[in-house]
C-alpha positions in Angstrom: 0.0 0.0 0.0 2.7 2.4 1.2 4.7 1.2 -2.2 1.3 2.2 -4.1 0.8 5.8 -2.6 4.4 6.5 -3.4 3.8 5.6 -7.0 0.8 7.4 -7.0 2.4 10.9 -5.1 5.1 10.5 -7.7 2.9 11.2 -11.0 0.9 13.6 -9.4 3.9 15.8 -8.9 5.3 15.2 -11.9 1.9 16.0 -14.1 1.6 19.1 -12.0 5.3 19.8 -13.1 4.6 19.1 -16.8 1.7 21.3 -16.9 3.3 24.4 -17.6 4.7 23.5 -20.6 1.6 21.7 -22.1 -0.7 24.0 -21.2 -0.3 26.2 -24.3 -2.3 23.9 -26.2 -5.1 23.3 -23.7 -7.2 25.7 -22.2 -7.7 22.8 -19.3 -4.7 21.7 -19.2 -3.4 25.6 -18.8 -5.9 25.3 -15.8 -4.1 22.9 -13.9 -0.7 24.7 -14.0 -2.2 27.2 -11.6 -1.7 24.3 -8.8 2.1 23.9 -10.0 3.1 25.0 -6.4 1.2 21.3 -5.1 3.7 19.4 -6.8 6.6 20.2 -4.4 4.6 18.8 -1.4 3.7 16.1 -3.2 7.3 15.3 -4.6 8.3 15.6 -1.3 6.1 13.0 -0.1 6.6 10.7 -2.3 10.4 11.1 -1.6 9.8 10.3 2.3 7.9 7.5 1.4 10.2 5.8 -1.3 11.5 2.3 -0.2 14.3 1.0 -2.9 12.2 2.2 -5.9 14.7 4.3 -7.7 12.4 5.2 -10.6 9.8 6.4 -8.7 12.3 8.7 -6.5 13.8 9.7 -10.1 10.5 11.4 -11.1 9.4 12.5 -8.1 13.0 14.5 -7.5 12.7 15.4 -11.6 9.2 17.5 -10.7 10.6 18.7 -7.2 13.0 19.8 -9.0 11.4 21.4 -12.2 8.5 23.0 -9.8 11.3 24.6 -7.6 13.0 25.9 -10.5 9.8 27.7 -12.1 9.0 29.2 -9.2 12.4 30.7 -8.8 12.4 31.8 -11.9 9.2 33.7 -12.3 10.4 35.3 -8.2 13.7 36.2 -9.7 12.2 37.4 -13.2 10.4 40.7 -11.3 11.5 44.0 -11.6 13.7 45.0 -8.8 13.0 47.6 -6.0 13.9 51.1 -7.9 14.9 54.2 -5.9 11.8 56.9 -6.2 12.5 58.6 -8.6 9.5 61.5 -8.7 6.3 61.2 -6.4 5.0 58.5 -4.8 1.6 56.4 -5.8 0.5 53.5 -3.2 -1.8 51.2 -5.1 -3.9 48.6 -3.2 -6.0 46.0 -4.7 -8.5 43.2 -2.5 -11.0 41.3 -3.6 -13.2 41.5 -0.6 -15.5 38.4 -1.4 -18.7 37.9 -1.2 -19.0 36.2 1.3 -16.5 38.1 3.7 -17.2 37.7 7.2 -15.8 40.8 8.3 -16.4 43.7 6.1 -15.8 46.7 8.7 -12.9 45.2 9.5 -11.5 44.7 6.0 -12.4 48.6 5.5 -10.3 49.1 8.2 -7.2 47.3 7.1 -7.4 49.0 4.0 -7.9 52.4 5.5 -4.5 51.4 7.4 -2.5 50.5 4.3 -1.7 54.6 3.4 -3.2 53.6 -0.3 -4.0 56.6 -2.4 -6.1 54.3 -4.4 -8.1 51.3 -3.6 -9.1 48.8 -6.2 -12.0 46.1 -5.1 -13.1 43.2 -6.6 -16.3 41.7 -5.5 -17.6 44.7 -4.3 -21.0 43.2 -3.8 -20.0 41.8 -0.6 -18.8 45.5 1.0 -21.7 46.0 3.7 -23.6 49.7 3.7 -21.7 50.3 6.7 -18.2 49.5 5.3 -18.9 51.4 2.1 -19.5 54.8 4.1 -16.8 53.8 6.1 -14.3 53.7 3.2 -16.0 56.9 1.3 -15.2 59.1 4.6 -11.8 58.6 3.9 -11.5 58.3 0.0 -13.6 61.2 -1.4 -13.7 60.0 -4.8 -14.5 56.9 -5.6 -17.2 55.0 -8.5 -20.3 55.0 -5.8 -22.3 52.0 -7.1 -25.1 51.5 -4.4 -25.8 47.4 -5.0 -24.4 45.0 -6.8 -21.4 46.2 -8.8 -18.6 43.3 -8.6 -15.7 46.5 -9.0 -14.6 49.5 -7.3 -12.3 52.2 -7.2 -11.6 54.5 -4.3 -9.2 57.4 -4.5 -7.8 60.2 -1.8 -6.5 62.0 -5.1 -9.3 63.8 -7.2 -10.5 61.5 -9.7 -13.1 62.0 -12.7 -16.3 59.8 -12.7 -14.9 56.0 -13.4 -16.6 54.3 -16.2 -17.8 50.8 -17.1 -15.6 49.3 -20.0 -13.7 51.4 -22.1 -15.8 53.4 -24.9 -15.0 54.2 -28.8 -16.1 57.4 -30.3 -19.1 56.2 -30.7 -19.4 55.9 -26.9 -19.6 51.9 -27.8 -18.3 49.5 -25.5 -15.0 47.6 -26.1 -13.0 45.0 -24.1 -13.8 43.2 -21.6 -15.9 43.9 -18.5 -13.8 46.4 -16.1 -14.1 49.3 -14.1 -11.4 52.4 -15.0 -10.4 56.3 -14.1 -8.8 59.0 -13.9 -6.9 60.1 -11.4 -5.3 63.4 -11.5 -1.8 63.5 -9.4 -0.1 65.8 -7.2 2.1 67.1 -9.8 -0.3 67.9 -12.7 -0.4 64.6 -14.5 -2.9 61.9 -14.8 -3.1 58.4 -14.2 -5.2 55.7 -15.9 -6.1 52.9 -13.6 -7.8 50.0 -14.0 -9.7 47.1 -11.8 -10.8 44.0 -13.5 -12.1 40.6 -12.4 -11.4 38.0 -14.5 -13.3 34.4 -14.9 -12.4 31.4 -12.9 -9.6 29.5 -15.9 -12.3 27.0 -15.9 -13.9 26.3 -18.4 -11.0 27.7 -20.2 -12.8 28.9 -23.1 -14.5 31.6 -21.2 -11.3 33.3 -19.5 -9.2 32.9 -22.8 -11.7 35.5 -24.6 -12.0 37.7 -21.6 -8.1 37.8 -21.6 -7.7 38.5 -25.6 -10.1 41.1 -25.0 -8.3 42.3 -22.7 -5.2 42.4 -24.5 -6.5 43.9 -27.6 -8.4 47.0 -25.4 -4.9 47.5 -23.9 -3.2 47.8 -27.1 -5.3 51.0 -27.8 -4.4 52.8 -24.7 -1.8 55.4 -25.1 -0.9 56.3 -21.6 2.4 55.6 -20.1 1.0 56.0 -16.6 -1.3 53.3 -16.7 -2.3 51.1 -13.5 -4.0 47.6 -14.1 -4.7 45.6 -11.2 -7.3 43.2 -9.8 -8.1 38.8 -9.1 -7.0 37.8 -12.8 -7.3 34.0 -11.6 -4.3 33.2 -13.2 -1.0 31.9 -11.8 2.5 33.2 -13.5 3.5 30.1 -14.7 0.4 29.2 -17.1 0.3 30.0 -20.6 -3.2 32.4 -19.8 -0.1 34.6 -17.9 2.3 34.5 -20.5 -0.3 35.8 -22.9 -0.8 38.6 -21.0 2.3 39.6 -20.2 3.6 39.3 -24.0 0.2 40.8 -25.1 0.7 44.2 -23.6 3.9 45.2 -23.5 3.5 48.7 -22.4 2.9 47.0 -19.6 4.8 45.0 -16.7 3.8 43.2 -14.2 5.4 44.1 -11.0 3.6 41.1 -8.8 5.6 38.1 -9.3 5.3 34.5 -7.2 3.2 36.5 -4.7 0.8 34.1 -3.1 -2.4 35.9 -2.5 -4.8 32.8 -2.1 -6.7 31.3 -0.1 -6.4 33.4 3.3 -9.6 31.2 4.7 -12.5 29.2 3.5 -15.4 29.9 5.1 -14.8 31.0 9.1 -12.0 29.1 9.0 -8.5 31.2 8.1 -6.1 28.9 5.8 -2.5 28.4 7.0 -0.9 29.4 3.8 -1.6 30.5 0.5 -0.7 28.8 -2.3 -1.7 30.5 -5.7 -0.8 33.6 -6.9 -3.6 35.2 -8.9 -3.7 39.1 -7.6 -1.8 41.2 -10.2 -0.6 45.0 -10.9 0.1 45.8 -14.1 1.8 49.3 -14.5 3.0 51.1 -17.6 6.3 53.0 -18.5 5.7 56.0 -16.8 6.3 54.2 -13.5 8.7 52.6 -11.1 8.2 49.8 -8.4 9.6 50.6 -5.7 7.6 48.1 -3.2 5.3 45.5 -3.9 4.1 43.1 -1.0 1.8 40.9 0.1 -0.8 42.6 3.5 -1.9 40.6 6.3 -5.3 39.1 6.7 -8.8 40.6 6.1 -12.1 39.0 6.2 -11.4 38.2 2.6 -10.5 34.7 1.1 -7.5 36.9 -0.5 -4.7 38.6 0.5 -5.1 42.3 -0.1 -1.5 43.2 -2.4 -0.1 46.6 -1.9 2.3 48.1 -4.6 4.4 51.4 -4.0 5.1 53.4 -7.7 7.3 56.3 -8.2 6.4 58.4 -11.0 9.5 58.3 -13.4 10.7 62.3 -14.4 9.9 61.0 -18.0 7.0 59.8 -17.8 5.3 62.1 -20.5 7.6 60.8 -22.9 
């Protein structure tokens, strides 16, 4: 039996470690890669477990190994800490689920972060209470009443956000999102941008939402741009790479940050294991911090990113 869950630990890690590379031709597939992270645990298991069955510790040190490695190299891959360069943005995005069994509180830790801007997935779960809690201390902000799944809260002045992004023809392109303006300190503007996207299964559904999202990007012309949100993706599935080589006017500065779960139900969870809460920022900024906050009431961990607006930024 022991021999037989050894076996068994073995492939799992090693199809979780395959995953990444396969993915690219399978929307499902691409799904799975999102639980790469499982494989070392599993790997390791399987390792502890092994009793002179040198194949089986061969592929379960060959995925230990290959899942230790990808992760590495997405963490080392991220842009490094720059000195600030020109003023300071602090950018805080949460999904605050719908089911969050402390909203007051979760207003609170946000209130406590110093962001200038807050952007919220899943609004629909923010009590009365906790919205009028957050609008006392971000003036502006999009001020849907019911059931609006995004938000955006600003201390800065900020002109009326809008659903989707509009042509000429004040027709709606892209996919489902909720942007602004936000007008800085020094004169310039910001774009920034909270979006939600679709659980990676079924695949189908999340790989048009991201296209979309990629082609909407493409006709933005702003250097300052901010896109952040729950993409439900993980960094090492072909869905991220899509985005990532899709807009390059864009980089994400959130890399092997593990921002999910923080609990299930009542019950907090002792770690998070998937990564799936993004910024996005454009040329016109710097990172100069980018972290992972403490708990909420959430099932995610709220992720706080620190810009500096780089002197040529206009360029």
């Amino acid at each position: 039996m022991r021999r037989i869950l050894c076996v068994v630990l073995a492939f799992a890690a090693a199809l979780l470690a395959l995953v990444p590379f396969v993915g690219r031709w399978s929307t499902t597939l691409d799904a799975l890669a999102s639980f790469l992270p499982l494989a070392a645990p599993l790997a390791i298991a399987a390792l502890l477990l092994n009793r002179r069955a040198p194949a089986t510790a061969l592929l379960a040190g060959a995925a230990l190994i290959v899942t230790l490695s990808l992760v590495a190299a997405e963490w080392w891959a991220g842009p490094k800490p720059a000195q600030a360069e020109g003023e300071q943005l602090v950018i805080v995005t949460h999904n605050l689920w719908d089911a969050n069994t402390r909203p007051e509180s979760t207003a609170n830790a946000l209130i406590a972060t110093g962001a200038d801007i807050l952007l919220l997935q899943e609004y629909r779960g923010a009590s009365p209470a906790t919205r009028a809690l957050l609008a006392r201390h971000f003036p502006f902000h999009s001020g849907c009443r019911t059931t609006c799944d995004l938000a955006i809260y600003s201390r800065l002045p900020m002109d009326r956000p809008r659903w989707r992004f509009r042509d000429m023809n004040d027709e709606p392109f892209g996919p489902p999102l909720l942007w602004g303006r936000v007008h800085l300190p020094g004169g310039e503007t910001a774009t920034v941008i909270s979006i939600h996207q679709p659980w990676p299964v079924p695949g189908a559904g999340q790989q048009e939402n991201r296209r979309a999202l990629v082609s909407a990007i493409g006709q933005m012309d702003d250097p300052r741009l901010i896109l952040a949100g729950d993409f439900n993706l993980t960094p090492w599935g072909a869905g991220m790479a899509e985005l990532d080589d899709g807009m390059p006017q864009l980089r994400r500065v959130t890399r092997a940050l593990f921002s999910f779960p923080a609990r299930t139900g009542h019950d907090e969870w002792p770690v998070p294991v998937l990564p799936i809460d993004h910024v996005f920022v454009g040329r016109g900024w710097s990172p100069v911090d980018v972290e992972r906050l403490g708990r909420t009431g959430s099932d995610h961990y709220p992720v706080r990113a620190v810009l500096a607006l780089r002197q040529a930024a206009s360029d």
